[in-house]
TITILO-177299 format. One line per field, with one value per residue (C-alpha): chain; residue in one letter; x, y, z. Coordinates in nm, 2 decimals, always signed. Example, Ala and Ser with C-alpha at 12.3 -4.5 7.8 and 13.67 -1.06 7.14 Angstrom:
chain	A;A $
resn	A;S $
x	+1.23;+1.37 $
y	-0.45;-0.11 $
z	+0.78;+0.71 $
% end
This chain:
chain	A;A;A;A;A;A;A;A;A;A;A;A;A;A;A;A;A;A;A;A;A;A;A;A;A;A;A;A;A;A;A;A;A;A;A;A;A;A;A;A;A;A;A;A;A;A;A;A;A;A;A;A;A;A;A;A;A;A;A;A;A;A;A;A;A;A;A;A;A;A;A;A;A;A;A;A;A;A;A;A;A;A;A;A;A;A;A;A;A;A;A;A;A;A;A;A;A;A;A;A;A;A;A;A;A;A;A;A;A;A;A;A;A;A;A;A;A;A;A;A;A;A;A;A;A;A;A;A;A;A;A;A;A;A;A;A;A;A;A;A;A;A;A;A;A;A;A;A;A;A;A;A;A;A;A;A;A;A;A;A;A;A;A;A;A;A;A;A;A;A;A;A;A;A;A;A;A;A;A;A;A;A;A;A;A;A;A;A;A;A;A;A;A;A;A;A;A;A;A;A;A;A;A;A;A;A;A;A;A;A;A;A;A;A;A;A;A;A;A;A;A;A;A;A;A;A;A;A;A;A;A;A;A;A;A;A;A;A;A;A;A;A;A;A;A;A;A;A;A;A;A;A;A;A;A;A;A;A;A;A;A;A;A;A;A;A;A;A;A;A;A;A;A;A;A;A;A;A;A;A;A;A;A;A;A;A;A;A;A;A;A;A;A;A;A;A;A;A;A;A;A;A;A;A;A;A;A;A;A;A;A;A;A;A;A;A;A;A;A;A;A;A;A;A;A;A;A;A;A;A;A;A;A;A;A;A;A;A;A;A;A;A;A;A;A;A;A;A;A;A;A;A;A;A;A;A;A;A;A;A;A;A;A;A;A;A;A;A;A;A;A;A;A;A;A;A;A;A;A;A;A;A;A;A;A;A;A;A;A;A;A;A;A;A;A;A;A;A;A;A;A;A;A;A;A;A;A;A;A;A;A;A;A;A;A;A;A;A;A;A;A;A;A;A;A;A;A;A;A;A;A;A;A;A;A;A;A;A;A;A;A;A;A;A;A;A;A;A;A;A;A;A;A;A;A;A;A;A;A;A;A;A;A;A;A;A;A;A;A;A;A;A;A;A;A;A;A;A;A;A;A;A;A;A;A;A;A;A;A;A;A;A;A;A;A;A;A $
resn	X;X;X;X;X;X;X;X;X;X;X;X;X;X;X;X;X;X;X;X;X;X;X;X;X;X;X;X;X;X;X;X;X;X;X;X;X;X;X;X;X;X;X;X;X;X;X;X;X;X;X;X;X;X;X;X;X;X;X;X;X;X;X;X;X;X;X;X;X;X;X;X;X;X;X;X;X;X;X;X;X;X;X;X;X;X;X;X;X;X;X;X;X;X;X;X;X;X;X;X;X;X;X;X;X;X;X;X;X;X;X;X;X;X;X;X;X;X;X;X;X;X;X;X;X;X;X;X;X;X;X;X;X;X;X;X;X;X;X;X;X;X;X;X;X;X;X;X;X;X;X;X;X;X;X;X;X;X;X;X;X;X;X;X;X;X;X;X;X;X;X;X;X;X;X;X;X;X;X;X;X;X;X;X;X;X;X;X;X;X;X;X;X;X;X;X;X;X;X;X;X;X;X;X;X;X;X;X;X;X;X;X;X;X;X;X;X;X;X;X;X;X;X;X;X;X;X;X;X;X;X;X;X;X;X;X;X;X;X;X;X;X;X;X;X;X;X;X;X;X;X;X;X;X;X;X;X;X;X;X;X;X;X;X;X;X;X;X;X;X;X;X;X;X;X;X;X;X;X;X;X;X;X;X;X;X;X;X;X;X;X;X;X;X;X;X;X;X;X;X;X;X;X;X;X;X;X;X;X;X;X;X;X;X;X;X;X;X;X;X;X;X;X;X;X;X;X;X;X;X;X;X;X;X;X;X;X;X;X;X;X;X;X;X;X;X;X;X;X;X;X;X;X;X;X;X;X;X;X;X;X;X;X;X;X;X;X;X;X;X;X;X;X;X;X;X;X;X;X;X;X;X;X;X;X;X;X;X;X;X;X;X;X;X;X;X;X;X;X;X;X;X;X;X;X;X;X;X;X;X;X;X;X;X;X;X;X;X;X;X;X;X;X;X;X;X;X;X;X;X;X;X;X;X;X;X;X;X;X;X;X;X;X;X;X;X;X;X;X;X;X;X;X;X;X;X;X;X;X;X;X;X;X;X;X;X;X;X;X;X;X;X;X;X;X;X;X;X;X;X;X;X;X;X;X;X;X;X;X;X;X;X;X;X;X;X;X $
x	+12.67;+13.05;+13.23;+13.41;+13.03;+12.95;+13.23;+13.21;+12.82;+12.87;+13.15;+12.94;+12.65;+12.85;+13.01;+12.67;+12.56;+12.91;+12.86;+12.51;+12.61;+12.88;+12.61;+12.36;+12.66;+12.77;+12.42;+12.36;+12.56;+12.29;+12.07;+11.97;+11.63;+11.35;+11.23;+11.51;+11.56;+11.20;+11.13;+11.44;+11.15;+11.27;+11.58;+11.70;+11.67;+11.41;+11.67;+11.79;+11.40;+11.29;+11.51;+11.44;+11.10;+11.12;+11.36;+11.13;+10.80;+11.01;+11.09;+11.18;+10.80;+10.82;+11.17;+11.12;+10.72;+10.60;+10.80;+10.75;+10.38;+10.38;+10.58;+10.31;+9.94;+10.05;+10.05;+9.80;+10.05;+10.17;+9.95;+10.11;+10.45;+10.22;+10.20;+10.48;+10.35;+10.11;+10.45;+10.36;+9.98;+10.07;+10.33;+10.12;+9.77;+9.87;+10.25;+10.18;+9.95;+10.18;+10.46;+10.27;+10.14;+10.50;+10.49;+10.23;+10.32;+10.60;+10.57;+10.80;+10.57;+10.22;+10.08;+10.21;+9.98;+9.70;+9.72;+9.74;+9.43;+9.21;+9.23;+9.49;+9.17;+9.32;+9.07;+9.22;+9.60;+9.59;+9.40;+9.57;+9.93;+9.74;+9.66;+10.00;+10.19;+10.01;+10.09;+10.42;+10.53;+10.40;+10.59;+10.93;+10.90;+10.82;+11.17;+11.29;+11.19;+11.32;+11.67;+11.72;+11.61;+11.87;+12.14;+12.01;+12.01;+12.38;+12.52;+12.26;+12.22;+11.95;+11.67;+11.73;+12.06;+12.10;+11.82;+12.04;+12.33;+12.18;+11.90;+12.07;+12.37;+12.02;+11.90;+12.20;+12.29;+11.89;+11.88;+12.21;+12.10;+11.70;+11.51;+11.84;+12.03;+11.73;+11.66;+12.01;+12.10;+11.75;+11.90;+12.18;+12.03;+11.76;+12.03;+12.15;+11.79;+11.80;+12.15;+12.03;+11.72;+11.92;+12.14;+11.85;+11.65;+11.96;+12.01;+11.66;+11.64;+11.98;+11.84;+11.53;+11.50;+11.17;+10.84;+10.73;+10.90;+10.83;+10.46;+10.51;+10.71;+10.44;+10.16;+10.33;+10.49;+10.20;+10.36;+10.72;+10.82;+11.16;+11.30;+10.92;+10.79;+10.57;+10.49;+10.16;+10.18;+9.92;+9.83;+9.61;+9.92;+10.07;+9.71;+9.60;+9.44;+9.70;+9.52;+9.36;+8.99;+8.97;+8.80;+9.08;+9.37;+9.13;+9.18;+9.54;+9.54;+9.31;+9.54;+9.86;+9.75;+9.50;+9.75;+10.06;+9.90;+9.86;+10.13;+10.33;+10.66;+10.54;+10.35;+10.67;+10.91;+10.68;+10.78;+11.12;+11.13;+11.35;+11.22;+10.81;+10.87;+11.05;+10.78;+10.68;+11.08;+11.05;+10.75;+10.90;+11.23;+11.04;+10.84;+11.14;+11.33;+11.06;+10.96;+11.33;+11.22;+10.91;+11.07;+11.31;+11.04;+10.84;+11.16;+11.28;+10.90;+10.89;+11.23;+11.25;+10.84;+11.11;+11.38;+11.13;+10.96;+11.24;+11.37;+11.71;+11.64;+11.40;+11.07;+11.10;+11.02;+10.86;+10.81;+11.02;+11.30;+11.21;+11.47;+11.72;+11.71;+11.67;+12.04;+12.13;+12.14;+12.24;+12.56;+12.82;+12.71;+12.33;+12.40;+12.58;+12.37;+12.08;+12.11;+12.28;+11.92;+11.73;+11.93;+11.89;+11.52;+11.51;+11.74;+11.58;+11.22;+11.32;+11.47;+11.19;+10.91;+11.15;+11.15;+10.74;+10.70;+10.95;+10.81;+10.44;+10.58;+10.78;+10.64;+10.28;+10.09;+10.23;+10.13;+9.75;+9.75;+9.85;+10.18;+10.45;+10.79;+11.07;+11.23;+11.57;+11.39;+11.11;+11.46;+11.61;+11.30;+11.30;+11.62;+11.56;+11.21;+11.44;+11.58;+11.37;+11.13;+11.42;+11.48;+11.08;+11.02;+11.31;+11.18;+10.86;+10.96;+11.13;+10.88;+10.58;+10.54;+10.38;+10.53;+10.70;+10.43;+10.13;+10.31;+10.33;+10.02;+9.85;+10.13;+10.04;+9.62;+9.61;+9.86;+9.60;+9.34;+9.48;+9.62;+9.36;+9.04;+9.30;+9.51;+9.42;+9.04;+9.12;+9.32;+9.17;+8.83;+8.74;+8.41;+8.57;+8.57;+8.69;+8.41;+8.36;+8.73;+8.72;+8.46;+8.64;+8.97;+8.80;+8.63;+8.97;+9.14;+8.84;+8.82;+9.20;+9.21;+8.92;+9.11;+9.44;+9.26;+9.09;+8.77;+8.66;+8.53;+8.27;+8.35;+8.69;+8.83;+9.14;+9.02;+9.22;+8.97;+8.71;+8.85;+8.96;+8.62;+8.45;+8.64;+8.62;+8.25;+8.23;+8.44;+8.24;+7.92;+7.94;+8.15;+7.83;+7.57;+7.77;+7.85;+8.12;+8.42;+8.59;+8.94;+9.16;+9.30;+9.62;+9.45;+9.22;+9.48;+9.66;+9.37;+9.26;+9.62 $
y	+6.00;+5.98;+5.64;+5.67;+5.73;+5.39;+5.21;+5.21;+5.17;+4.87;+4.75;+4.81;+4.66;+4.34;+4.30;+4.35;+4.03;+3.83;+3.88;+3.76;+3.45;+3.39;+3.38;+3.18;+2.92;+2.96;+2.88;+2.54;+2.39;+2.49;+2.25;+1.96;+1.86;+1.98;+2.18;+2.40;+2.39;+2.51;+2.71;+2.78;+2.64;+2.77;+2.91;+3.29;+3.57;+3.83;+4.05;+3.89;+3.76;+4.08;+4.27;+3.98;+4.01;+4.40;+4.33;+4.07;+4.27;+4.63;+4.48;+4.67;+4.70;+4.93;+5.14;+5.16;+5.10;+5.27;+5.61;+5.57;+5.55;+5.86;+6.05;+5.99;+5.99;+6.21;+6.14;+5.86;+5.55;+5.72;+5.58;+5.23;+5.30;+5.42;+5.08;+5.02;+4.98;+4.66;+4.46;+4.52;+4.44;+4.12;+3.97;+4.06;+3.92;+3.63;+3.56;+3.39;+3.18;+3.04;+3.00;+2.81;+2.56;+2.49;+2.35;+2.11;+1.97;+1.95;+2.32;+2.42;+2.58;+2.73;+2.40;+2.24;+2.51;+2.45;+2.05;+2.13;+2.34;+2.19;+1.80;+1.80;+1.91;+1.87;+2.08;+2.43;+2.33;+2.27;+2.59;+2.78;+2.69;+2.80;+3.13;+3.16;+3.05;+3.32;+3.59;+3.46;+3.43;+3.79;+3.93;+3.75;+3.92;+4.26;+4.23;+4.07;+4.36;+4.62;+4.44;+4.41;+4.79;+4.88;+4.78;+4.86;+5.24;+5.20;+5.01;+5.00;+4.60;+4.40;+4.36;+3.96;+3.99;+4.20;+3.95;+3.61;+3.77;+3.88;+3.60;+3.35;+3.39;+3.44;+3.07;+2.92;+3.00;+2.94;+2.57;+2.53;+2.66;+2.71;+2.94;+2.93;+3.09;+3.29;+3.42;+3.55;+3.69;+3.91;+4.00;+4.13;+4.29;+4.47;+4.62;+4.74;+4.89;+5.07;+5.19;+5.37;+5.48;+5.68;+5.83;+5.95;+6.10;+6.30;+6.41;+6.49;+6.76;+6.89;+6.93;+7.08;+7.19;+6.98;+6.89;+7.21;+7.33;+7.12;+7.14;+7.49;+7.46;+7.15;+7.38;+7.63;+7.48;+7.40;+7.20;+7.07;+7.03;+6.92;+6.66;+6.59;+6.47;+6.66;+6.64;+6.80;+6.96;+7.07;+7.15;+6.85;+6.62;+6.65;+6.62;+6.33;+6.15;+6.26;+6.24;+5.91;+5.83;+5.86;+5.52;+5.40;+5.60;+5.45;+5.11;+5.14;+5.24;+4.96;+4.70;+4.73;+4.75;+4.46;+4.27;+4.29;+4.05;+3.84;+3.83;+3.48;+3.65;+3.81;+3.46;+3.20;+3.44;+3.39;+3.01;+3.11;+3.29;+3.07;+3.16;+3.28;+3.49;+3.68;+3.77;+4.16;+4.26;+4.07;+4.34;+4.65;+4.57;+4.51;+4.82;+5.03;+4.90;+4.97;+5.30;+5.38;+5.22;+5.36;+5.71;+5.63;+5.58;+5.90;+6.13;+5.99;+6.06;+6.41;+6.48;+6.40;+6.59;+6.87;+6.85;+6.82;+7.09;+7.31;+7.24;+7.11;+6.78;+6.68;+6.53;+6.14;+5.88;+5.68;+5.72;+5.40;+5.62;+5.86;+5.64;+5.67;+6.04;+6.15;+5.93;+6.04;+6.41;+6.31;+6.23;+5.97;+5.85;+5.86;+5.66;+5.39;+5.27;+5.36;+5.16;+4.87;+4.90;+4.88;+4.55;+4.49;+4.47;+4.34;+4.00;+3.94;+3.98;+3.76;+3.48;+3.46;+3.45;+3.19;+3.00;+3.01;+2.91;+2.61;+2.49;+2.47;+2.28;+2.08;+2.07;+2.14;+2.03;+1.68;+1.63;+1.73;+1.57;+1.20;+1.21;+1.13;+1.20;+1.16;+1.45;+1.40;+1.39;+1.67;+1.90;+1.74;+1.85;+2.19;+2.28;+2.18;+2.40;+2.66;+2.71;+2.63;+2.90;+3.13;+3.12;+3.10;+3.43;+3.61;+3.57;+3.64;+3.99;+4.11;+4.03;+4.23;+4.58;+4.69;+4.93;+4.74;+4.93;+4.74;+4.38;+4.45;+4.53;+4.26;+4.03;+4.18;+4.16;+3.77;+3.68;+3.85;+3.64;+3.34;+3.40;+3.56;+3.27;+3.01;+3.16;+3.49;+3.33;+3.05;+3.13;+3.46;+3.27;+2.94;+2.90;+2.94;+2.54;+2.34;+2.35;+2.75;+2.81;+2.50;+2.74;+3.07;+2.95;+2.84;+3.15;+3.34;+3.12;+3.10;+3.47;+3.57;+3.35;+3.52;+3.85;+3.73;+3.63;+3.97;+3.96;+4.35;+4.45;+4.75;+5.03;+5.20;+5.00;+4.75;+4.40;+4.24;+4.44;+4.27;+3.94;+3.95;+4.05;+3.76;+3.51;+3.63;+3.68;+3.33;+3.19;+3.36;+3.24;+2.87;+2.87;+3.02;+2.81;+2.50;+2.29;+2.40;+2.19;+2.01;+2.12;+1.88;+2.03;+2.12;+2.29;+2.49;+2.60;+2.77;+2.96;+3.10;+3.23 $
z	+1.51;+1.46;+1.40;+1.72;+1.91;+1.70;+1.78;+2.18;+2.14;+1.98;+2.23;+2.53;+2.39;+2.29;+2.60;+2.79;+2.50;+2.63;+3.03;+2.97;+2.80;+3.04;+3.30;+3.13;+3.04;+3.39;+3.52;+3.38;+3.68;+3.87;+3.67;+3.85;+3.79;+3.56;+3.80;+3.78;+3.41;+3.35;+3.61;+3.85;+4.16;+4.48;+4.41;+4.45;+4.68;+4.63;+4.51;+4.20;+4.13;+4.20;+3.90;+3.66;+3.72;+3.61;+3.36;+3.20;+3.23;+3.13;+2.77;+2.44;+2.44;+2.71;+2.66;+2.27;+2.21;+2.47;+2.40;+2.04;+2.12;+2.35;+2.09;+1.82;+2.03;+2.40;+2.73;+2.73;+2.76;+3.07;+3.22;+3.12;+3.28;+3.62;+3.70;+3.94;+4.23;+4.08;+4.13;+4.46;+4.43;+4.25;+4.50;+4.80;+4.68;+4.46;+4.52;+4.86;+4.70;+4.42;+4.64;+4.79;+4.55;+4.45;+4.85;+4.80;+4.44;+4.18;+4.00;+3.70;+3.44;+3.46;+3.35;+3.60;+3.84;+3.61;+3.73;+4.10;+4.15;+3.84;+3.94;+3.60;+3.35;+3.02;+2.84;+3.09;+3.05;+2.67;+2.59;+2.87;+2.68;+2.34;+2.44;+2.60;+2.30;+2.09;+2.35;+2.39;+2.05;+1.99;+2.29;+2.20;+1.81;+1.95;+2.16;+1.85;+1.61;+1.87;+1.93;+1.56;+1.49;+1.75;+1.55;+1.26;+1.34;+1.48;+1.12;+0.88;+0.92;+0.75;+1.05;+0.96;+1.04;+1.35;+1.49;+1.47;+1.58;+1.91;+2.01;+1.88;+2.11;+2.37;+2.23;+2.24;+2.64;+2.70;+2.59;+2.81;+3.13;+3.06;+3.29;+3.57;+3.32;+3.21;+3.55;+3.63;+3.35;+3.32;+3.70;+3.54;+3.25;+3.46;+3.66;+3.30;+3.27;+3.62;+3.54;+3.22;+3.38;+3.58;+3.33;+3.11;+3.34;+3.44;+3.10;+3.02;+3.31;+3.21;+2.85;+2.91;+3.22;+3.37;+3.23;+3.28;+2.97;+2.75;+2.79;+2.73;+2.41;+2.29;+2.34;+2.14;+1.86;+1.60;+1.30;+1.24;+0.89;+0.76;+0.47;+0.35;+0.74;+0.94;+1.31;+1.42;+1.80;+2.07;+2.37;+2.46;+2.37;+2.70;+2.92;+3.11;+2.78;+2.50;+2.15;+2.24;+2.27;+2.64;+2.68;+2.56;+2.75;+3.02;+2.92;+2.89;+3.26;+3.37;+3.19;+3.32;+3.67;+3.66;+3.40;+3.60;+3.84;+3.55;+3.33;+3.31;+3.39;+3.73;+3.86;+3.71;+3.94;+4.23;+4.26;+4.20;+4.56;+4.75;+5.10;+5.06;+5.36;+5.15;+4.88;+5.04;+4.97;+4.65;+4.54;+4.68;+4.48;+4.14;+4.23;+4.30;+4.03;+3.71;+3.87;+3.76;+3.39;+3.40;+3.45;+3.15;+2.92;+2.98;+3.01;+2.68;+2.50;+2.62;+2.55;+2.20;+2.21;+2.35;+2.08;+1.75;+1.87;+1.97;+1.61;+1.79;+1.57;+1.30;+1.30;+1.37;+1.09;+1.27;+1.72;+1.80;+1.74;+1.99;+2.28;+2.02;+1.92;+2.26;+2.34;+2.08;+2.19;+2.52;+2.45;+2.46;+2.84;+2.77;+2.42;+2.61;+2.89;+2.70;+2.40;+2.65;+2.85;+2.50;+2.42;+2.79;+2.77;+2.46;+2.57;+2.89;+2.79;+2.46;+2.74;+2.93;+2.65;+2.44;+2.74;+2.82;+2.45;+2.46;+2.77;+2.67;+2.35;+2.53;+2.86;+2.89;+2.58;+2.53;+2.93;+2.87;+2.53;+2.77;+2.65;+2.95;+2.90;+3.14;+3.29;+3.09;+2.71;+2.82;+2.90;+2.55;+2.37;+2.51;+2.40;+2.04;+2.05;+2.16;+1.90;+1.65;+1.86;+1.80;+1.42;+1.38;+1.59;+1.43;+1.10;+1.20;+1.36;+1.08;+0.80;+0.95;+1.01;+1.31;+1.57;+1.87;+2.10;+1.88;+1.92;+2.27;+2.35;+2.12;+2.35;+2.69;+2.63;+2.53;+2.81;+3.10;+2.90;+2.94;+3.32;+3.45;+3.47;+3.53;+3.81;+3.91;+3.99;+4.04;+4.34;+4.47;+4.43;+4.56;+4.37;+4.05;+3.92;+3.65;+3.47;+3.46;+3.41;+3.12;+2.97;+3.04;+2.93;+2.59;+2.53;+2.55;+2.32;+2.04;+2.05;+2.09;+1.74;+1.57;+1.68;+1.54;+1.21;+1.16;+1.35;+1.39;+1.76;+1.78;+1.93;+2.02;+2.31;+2.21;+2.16;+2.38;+2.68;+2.52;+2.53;+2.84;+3.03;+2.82;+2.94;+3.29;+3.25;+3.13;+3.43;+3.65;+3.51;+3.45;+3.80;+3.98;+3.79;+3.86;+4.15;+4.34;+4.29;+4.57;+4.68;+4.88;+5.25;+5.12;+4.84;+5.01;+5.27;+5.00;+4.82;+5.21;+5.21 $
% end
């Protein structure tokens, strides 16, 4: 890459860093009550939510993980980035119902949904947050890792580095505005994502003509060797299942569908609808808006499949620079927007997760620990956590060595476990109680720990899947060998939504 390539990367990523924190400082005029500071409750158009919702679920785990994944293992994560149209599923089966909760009682966190429908069980909210924080805090360092790698391949910085000088400008305008500032400027940087989405998927067909050819020249390629790195080709890399057990290309279809309905940054944006009437246009914007992403990720795995093979570049070091070589090639116009998206994803993902993390220190456990703070010190503490979050995170990211795609998906499976009993039950399905959820709930977070410590799962499916359908299976169990719990009018009007 020439210095002059370098030099207007580097300018249009750091003014895409400076219009975002002009946004988030802009936004903190629009605080005016805790509600808004943690969870923006009622406030924007489906529009804006809808691109920060994509923006925050399309992170670096999905435009530099994802690819890199693909580029290593075939077509199987393809399935992942097939998942648009649960955006839709979600908003339409469950984003009625949690707009509406924020109707019948205070809402700015996921605790504070926990409270509503559980009679404020302490036992669900504290291990709820628990499981969240771990899913959270492995999320925010894959965005982490990937923003920092970024710049890393542009000027050989020191991961450590390129991380505090990018999320901790992100901290910084987060503990100003908190999730008001977060919101908007994901908005922004999902149109960023969109944007480059469109550029790369240009360039790929100009390059290689369609997918069609570069199955061809996959099939036919056999083994790539140059400066001591090899990269073994075949025909089954391209097929539905890639070089993956299929129960597990299976499994990575099943979880981004079911998760999506799940994931804390799709149900927090649903009480962030201003108008609920608005939540169908709210899912057919996300939906249209990470098809776009979702295209971007498996044009750019292909293509750099295309280029390796072609012997047009070399065999990658490692797949997370699959994005990167395929801009790379491009050109000057692909290199811009794309490596603007990358930061893109990784900032507003980062936001969102930062803020999750600082709210359930803050916000959530202190409340089901019997701790009561007023709104003005709970909004205080949250902004120190921030940052402290921040610097934590950072140098967590940069001191471990798994691919972006594996702390994503490690993120993604032990967020589902803790959403799922709690709200996705628990609002779909009156006869899930506090007692089976309690149970549920518990299960996740003992066995999301044991995971995280080492435990080894038999068989081949990721043990996240695993975790997730115990603590279902669990909820589903005690809740049916229990006594049904009784829900108040109010209550039960929203779950027959």
């Amino acid at each position: 890459m020439s210095a002059t390539a370098k030099t207007l990367i580097m300018t249009f990523s750091f003014l895409m860093i400076a219009v975002s924190f002009f946004i988030g400082w802009w936004a903190k005029k629009k605080v005016t009550s805790s509600e808004a500071y943690f969870g923006s409750t009622g406030m924007f158009g489906p529009f804006t939510v809808g691109l920060s919702s994509t923006a925050a679920v399309a992170s670096a785990f999905a435009l530099v993980g994802v690819p890199g994944l693909m580029y290593s293992t075939g077509n199987a994560m393809a399935f992942w980035m097939l998942s648009s149209a649960a955006f839709a599923m979600a908003y339409l089966i469950l984003g009625k119902k949690v707009r509406a909760m924020a109707e019948i009682g205070k809402v700015a966190s996921l605790g504070d949904l926990s409270d509503l429908r559980y009679n404020n069980n302490r036992v669900i909210k504290i291990t709820m947050s628990l499981t969240l924080f771990l899913g959270c805090v492995a999320y925010l360092a894959a965005q982490i890792k990937a923003g920092s790698e970024l710049f890393g391949h542009l000027l050989g910085w020191d991961p450590l580095v390129a991380g505090f000088v990018i999320f901790g400008v992100l901290a910084v305008y987060m503990s100003i505005s908190g999730e008001v500032g977060g919101l908007l400027t994901q908005a922004f940087q999902g149109l960023v994502m969109v944007i480059a989405g469109v550029v790369i998927v240009v360039s790929f067909f100009n390059i290689t003509g369609g997918f069609g050819e570069v199955l061809k020249v996959t099939s036919q390629a056999g083994t790539v060797t140059a400066n001591e790195i090899t990269k073994e080709f075949s025909p089954d890399m391209l097929n539905a299942w890639g070089s993956m057990p299929r129960t597990v290309a299976m499994t990575w279809m099943l979880i981004p569908i079911l998760g999506t309905v799940g994931q804390p940054q799709v149900i927090t944006r649903m009480y962030a609808l201003k108008d609920p009437r608005d939540m169908p246009k709210m899912g057919l914007y996300t939906a249209l808006s990470h098809t776009m992403v979702g295209l971007l990720t498996m044009v750019v795995s292909s293509g750099a499949l295309y280029l390796v093979a072609t012997g047009k570049i070399d065999p990658l070091v490692k797949g997370d620079r699959a994005i990167y070589a395929m801009a790379d090639y491009a050109g000057i116009t692909a290199q811009l927007f794309v490596y603007a998206g990358v930061l893109a994803a990784a900032m507003s993902s980062a936001s969102l997760f930062l803020s999750i993390c600082s709210t359930v220190v803050s916000r959530d456990i202190p409340s089901a620990l019997g701790f009561k703070f007023e709104s003005k010190k709970q909004v205080q503490i949250s902004r120190i956590s921030m940052l402290v979050l921040g610097i934590i995170s950072i140098v967590f990211s940069v001191t471990q060595g798994e691919m972006v795609g594996i702390l994503g998906t490690f993120g993604w499976g032990t967020l589902m476990s803790a959403t799922f009993p709690v709200f996705v039950l628990g609002l779909l399905w009156k006869r899930a109680n506090e007692k089976g959820v309690m149970c549920g709930s518990v299960t996740g977070l003992a066995l999301n720990i044991a995971s995280f410590a080492g435990f080894k799962w038999p068989g081949v499916l990721p043990w996240y899947f695993n975790v997730i359908t115990i603590s279902i299976a669990v909820t589903v169990a005690v809740s049916l060998i229990t006594k049904e719990q009784g829900l108040s009018r109010k209550l039960q009007a929203v779950i027959d939504l």
